[in-house]
PDB file of N, CA, C and O in Angstrom, chain B, residues numbered from 101:
ATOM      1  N   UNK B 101     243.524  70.410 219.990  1.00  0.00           N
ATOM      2  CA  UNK B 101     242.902  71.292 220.955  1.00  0.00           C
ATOM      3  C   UNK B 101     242.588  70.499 222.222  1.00  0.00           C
ATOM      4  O   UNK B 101     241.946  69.479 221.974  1.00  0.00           O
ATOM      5  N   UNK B 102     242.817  70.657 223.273  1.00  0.00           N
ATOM      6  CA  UNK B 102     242.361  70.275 224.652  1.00  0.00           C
ATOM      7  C   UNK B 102     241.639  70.810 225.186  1.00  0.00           C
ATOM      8  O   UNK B 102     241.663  72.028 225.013  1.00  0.00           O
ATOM      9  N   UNK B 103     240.545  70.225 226.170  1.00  0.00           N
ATOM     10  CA  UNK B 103     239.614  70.238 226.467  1.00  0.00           C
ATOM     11  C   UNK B 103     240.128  71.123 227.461  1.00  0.00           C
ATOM     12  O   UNK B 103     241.323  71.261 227.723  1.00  0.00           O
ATOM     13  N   UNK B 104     238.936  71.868 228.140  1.00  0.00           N
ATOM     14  CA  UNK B 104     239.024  72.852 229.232  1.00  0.00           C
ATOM     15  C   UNK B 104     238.665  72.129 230.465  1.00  0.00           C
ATOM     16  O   UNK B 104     239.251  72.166 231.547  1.00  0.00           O
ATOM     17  N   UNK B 105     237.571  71.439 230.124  1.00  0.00           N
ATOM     18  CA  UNK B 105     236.971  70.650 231.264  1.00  0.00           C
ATOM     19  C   UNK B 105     236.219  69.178 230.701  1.00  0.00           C
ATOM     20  O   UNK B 105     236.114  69.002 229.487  1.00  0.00           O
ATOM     21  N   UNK B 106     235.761  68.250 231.584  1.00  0.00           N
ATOM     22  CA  UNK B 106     236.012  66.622 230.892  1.00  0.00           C
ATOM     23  C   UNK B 106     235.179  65.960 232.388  1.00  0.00           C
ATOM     24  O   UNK B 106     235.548  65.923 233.562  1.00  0.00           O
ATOM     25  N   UNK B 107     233.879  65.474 231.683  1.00  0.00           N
ATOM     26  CA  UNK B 107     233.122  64.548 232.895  1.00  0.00           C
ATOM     27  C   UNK B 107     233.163  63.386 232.223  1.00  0.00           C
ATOM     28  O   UNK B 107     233.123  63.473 230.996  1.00  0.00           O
ATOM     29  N   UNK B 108     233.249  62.087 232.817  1.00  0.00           N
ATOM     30  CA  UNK B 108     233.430  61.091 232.490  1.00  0.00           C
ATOM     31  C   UNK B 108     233.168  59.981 233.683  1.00  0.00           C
ATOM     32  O   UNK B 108     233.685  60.071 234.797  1.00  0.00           O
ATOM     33  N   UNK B 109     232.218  58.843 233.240  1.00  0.00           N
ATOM     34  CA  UNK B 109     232.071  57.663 234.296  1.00  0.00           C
ATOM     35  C   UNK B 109     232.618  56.421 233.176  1.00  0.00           C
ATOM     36  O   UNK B 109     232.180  56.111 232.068  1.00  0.00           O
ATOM     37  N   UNK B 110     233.911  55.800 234.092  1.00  0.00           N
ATOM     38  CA  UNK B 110     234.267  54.919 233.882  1.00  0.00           C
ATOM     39  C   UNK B 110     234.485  53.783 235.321  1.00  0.00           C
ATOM     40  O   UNK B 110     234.941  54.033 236.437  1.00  0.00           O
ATOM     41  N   UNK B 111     233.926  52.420 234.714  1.00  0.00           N
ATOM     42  CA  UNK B 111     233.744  51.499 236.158  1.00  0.00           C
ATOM     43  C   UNK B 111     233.223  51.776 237.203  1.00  0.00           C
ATOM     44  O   UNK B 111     233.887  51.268 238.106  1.00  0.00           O
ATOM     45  N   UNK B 112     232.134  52.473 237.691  1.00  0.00           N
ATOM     46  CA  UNK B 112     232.045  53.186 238.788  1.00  0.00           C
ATOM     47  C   UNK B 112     232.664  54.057 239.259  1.00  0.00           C
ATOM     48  O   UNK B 112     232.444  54.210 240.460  1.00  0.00           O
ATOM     49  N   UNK B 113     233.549  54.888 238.713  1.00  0.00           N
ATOM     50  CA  UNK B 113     233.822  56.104 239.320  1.00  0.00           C
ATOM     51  C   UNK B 113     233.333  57.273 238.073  1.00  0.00           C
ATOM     52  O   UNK B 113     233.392  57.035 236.867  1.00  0.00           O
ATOM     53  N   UNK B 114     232.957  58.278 238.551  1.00  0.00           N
ATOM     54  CA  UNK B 114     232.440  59.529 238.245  1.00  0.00           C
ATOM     55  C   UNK B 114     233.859  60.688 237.859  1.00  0.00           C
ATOM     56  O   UNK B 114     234.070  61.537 238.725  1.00  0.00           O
ATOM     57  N   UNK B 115     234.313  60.697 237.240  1.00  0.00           N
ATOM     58  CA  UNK B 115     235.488  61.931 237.300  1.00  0.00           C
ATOM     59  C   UNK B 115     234.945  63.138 236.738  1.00  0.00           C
ATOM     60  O   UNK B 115     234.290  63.234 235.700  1.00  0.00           O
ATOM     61  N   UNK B 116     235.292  64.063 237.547  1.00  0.00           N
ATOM     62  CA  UNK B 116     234.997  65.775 236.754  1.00  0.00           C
ATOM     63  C   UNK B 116     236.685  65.853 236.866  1.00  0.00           C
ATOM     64  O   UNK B 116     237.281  65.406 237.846  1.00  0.00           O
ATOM     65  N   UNK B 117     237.474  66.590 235.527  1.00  0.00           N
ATOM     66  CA  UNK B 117     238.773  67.482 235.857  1.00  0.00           C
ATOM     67  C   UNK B 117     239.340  66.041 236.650  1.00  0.00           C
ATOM     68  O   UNK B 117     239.244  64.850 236.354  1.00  0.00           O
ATOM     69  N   UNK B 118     240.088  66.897 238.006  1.00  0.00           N
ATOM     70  CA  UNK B 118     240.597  65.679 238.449  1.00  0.00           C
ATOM     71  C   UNK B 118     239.770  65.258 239.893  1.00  0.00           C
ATOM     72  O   UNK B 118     240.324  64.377 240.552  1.00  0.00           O
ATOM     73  N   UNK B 119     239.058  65.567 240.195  1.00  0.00           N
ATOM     74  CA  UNK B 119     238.057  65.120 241.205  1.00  0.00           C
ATOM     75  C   UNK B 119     237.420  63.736 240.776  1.00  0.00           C
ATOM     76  O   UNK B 119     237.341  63.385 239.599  1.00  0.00           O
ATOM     77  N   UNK B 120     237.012  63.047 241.758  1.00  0.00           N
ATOM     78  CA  UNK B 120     236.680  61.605 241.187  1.00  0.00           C
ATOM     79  C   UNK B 120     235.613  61.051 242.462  1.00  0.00           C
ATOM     80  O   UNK B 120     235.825  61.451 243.607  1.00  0.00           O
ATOM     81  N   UNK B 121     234.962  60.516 242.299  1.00  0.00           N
ATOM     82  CA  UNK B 121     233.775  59.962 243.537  1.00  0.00           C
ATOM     83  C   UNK B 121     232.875  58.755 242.540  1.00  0.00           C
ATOM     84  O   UNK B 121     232.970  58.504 241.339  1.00  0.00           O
ATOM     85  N   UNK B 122     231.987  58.159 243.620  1.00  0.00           N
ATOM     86  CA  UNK B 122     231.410  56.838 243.460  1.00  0.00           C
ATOM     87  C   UNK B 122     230.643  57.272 242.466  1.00  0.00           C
ATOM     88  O   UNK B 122     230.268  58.441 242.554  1.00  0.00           O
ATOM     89  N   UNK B 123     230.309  56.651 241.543  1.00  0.00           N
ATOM     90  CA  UNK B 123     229.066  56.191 240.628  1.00  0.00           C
ATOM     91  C   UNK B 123     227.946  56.220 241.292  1.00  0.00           C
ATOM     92  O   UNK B 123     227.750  55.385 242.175  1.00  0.00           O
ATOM     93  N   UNK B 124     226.839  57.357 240.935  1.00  0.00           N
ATOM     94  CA  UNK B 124     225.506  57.085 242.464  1.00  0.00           C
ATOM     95  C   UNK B 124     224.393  56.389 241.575  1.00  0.00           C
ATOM     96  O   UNK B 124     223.394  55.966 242.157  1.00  0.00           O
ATOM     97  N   UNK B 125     224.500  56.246 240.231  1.00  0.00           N
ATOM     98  CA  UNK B 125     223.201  55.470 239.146  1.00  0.00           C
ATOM     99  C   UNK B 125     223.724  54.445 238.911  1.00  0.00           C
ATOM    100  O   UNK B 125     224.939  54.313 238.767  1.00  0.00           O
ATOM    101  N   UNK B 126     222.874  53.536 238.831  1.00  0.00           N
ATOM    102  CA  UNK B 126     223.546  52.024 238.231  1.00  0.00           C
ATOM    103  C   UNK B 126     223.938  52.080 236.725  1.00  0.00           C
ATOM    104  O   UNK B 126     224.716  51.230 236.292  1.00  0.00           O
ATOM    105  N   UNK B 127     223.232  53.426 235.586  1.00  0.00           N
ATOM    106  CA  UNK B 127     223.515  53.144 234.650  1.00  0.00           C
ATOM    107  C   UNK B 127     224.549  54.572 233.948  1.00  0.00           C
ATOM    108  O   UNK B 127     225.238  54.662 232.932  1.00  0.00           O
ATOM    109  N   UNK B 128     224.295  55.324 234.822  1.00  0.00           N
ATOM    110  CA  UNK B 128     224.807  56.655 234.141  1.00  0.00           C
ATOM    111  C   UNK B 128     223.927  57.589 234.052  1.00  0.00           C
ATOM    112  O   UNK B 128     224.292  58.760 234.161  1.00  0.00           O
ATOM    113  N   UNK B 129     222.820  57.322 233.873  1.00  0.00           N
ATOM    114  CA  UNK B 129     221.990  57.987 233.419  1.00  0.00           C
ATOM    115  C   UNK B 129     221.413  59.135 234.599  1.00  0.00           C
ATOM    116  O   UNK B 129     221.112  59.056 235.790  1.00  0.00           O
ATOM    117  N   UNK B 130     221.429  59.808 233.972  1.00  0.00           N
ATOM    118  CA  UNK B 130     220.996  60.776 234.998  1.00  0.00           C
ATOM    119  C   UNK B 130     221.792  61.185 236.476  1.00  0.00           C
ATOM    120  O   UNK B 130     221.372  61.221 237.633  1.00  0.00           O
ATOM    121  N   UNK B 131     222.758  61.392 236.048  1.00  0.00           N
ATOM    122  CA  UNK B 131     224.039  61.481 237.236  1.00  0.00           C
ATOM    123  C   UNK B 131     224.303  62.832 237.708  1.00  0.00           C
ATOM    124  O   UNK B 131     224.772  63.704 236.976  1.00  0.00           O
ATOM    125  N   UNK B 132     224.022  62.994 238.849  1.00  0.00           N
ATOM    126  CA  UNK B 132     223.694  64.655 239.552  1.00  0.00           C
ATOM    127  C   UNK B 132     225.138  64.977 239.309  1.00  0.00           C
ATOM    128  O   UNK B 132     226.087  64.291 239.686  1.00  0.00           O
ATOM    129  N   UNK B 133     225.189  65.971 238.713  1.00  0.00           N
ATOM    130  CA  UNK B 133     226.160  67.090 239.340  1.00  0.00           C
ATOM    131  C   UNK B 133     225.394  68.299 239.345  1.00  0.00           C
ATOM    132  O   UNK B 133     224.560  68.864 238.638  1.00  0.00           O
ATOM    133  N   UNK B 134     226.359  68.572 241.037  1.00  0.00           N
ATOM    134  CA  UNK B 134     225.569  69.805 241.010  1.00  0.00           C
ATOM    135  C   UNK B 134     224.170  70.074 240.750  1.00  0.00           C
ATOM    136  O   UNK B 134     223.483  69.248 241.351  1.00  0.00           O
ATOM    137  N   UNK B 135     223.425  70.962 240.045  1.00  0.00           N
ATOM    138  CA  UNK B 135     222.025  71.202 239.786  1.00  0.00           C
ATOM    139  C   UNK B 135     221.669  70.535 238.465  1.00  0.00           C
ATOM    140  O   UNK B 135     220.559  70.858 238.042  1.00  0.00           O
ATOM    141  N   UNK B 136     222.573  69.415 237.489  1.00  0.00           N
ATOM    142  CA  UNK B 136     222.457  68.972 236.551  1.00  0.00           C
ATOM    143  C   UNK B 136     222.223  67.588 236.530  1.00  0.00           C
ATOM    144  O   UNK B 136     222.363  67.041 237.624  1.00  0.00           O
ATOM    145  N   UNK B 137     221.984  67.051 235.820  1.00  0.00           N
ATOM    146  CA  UNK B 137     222.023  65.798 235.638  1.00  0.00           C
ATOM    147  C   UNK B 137     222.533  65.086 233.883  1.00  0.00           C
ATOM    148  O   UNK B 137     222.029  65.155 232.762  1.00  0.00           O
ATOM    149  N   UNK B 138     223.797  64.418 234.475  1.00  0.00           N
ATOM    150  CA  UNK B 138     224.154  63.855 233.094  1.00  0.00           C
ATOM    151  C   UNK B 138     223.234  62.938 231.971  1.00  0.00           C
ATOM    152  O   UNK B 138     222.224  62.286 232.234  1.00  0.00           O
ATOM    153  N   UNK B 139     223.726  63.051 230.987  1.00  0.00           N
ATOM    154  CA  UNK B 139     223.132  62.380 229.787  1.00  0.00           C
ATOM    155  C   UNK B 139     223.507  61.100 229.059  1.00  0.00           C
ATOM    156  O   UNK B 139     222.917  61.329 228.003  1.00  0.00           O
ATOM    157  N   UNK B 140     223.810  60.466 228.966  1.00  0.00           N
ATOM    158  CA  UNK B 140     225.078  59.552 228.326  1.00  0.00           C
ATOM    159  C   UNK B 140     224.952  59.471 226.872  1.00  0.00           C
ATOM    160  O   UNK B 140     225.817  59.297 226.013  1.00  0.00           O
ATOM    161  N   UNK B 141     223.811  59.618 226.790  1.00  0.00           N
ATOM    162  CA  UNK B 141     223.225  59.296 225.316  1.00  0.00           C
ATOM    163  C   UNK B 141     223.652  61.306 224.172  1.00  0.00           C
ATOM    164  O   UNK B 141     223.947  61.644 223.026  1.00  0.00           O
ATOM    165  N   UNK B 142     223.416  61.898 225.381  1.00  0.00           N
ATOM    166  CA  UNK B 142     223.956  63.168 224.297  1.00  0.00           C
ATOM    167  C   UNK B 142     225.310  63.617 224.911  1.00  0.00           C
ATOM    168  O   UNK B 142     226.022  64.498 224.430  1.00  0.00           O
ATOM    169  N   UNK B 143     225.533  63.020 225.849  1.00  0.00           N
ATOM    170  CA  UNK B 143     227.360  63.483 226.547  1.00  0.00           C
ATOM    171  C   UNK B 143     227.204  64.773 226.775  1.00  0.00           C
ATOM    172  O   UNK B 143     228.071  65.562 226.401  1.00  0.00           O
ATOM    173  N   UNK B 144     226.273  65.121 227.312  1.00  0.00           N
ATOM    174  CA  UNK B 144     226.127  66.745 228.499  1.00  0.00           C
ATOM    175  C   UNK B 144     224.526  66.474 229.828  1.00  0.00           C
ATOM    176  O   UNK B 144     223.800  65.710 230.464  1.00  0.00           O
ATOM    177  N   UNK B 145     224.804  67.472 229.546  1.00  0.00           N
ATOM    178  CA  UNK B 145     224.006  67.938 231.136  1.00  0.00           C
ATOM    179  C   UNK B 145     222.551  68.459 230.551  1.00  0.00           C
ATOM    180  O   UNK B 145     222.443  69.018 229.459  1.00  0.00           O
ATOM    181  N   UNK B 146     221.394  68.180 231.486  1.00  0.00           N
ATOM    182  CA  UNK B 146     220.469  68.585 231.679  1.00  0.00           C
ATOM    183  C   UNK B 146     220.028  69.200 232.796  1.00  0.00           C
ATOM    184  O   UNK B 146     220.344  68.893 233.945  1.00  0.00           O
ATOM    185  N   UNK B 147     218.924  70.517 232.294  1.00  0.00           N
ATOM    186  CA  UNK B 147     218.424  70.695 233.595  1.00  0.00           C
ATOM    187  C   UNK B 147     216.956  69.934 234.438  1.00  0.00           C
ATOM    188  O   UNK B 147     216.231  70.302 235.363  1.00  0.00           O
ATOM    189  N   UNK B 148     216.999  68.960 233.732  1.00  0.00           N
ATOM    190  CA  UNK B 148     215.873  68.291 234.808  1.00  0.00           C
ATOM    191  C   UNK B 148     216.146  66.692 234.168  1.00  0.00           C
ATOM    192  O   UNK B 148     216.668  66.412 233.089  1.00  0.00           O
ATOM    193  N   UNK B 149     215.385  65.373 235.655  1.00  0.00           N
ATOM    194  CA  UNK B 149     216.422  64.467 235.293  1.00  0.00           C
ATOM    195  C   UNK B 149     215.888  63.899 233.996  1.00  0.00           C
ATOM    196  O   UNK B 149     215.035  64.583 233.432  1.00  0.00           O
ATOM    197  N   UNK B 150     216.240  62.796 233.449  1.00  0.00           N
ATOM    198  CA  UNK B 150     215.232  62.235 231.993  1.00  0.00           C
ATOM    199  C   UNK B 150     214.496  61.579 232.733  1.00  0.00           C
ATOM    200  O   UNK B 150     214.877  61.213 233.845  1.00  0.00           O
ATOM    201  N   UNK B 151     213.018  61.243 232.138  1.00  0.00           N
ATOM    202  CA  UNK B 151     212.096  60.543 232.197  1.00  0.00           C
ATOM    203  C   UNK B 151     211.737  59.273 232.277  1.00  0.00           C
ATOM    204  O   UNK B 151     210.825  58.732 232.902  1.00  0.00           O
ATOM    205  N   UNK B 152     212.776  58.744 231.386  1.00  0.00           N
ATOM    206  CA  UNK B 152     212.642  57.304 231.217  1.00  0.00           C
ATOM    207  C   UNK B 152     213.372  56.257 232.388  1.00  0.00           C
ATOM    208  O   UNK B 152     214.326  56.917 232.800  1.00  0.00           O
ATOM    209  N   UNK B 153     213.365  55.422 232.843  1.00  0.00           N
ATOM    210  CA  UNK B 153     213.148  54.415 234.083  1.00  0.00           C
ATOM    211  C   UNK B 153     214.841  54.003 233.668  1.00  0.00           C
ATOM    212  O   UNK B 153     215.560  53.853 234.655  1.00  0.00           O
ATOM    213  N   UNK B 154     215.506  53.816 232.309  1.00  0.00           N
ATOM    214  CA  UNK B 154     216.893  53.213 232.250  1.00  0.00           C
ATOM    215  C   UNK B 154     217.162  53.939 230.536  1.00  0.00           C
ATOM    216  O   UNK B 154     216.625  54.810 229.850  1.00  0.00           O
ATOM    217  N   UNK B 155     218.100  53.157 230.427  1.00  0.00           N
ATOM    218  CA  UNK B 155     219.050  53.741 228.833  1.00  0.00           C
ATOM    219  C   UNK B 155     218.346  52.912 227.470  1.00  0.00           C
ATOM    220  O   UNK B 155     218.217  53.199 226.280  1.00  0.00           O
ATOM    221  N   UNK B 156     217.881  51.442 228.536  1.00  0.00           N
ATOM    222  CA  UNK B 156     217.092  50.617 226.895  1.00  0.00           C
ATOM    223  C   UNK B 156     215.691  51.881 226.947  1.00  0.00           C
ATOM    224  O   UNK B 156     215.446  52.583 225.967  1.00  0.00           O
ATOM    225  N   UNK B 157     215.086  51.951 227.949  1.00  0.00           N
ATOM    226  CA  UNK B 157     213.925  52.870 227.611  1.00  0.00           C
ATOM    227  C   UNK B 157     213.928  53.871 226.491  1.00  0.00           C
ATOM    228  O   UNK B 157     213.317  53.963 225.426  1.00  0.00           O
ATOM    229  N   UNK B 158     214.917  54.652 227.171  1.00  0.00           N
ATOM    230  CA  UNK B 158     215.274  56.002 226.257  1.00  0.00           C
ATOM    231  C   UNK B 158     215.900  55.418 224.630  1.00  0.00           C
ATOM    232  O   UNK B 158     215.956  56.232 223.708  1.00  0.00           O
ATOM    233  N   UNK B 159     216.203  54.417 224.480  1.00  0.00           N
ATOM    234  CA  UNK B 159     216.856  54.053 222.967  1.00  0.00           C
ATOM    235  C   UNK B 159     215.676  53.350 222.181  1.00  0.00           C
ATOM    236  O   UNK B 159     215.534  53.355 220.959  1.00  0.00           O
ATOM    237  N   UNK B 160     214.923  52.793 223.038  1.00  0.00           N
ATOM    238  CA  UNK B 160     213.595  52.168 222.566  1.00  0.00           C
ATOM    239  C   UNK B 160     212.819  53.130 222.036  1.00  0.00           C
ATOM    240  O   UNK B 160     212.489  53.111 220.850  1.00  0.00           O
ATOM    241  N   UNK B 161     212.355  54.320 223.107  1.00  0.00           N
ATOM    242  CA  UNK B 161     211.632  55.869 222.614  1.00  0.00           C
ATOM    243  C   UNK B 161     212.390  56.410 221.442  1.00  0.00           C
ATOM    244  O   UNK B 161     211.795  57.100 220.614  1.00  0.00           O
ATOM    245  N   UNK B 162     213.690  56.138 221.316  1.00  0.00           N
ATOM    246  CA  UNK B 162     214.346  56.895 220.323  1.00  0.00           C
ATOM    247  C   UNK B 162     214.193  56.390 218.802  1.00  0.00           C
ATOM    248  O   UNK B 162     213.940  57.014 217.771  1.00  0.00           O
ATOM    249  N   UNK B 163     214.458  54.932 219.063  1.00  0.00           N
ATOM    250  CA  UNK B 163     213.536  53.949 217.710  1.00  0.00           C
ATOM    251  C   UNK B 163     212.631  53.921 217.321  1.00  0.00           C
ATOM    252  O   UNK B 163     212.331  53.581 216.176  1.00  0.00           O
ATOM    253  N   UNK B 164     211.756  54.368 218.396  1.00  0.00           N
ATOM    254  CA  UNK B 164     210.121  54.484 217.681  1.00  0.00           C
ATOM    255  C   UNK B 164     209.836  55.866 217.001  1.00  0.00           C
ATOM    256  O   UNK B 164     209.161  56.013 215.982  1.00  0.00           O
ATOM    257  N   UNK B 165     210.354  56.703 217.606  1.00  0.00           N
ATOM    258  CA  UNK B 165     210.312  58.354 217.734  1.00  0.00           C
ATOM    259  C   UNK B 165     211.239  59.233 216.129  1.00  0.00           C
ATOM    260  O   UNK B 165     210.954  60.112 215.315  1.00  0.00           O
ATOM    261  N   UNK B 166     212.154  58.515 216.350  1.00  0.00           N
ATOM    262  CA  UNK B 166     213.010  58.693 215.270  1.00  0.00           C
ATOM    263  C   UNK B 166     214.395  59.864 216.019  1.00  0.00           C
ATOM    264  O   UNK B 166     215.317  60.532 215.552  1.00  0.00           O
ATOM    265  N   UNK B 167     213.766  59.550 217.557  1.00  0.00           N
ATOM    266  CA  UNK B 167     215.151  60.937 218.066  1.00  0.00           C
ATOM    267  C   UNK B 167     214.878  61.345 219.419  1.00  0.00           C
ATOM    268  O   UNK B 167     213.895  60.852 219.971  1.00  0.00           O
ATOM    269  N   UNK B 168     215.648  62.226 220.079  1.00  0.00           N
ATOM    270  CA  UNK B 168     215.560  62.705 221.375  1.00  0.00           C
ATOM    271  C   UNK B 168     215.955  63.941 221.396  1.00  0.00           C
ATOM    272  O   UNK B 168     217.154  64.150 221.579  1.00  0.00           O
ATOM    273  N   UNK B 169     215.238  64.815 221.254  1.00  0.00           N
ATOM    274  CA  UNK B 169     215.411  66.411 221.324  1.00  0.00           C
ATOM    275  C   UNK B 169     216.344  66.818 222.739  1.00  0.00           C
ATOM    276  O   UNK B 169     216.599  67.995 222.993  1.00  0.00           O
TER     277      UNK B 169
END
């Protein structure tokens, strides 16, 4: 089955489909599109950005927590 549609940051570039532009987060995290902001840790979109300051944060909360809703 193939995908319909496909966001992906590899090396600094950002690809949606075939559109492609700069990397604007140093880590991924929280990467605007549009009115969303990416996830890396669940591989979709949110509607508001995450909380945590970087990706060790959020994996640290996730170790203690047991998860990330």
């Amino acid at each position: 089955m193939h995908k319909i549609w496909h966001f992906q940051i590899v090396a600094g570039t950002v690809t949606n489909g075939s559109r492609k532009r700069k990397q604007l987060t140093p880590t991924g995290c929280n990467e605007p599109f549009k009115d969303r902001y990416w996830c890396p840790k669940k591989q979709w979109f949110t509607k508001e950005s995450c909380p945590f300051a970087n990706k060790r944060e959020c994996e640290n909360y996730a170790l203690m927590c047991g998860g990330i809703l």
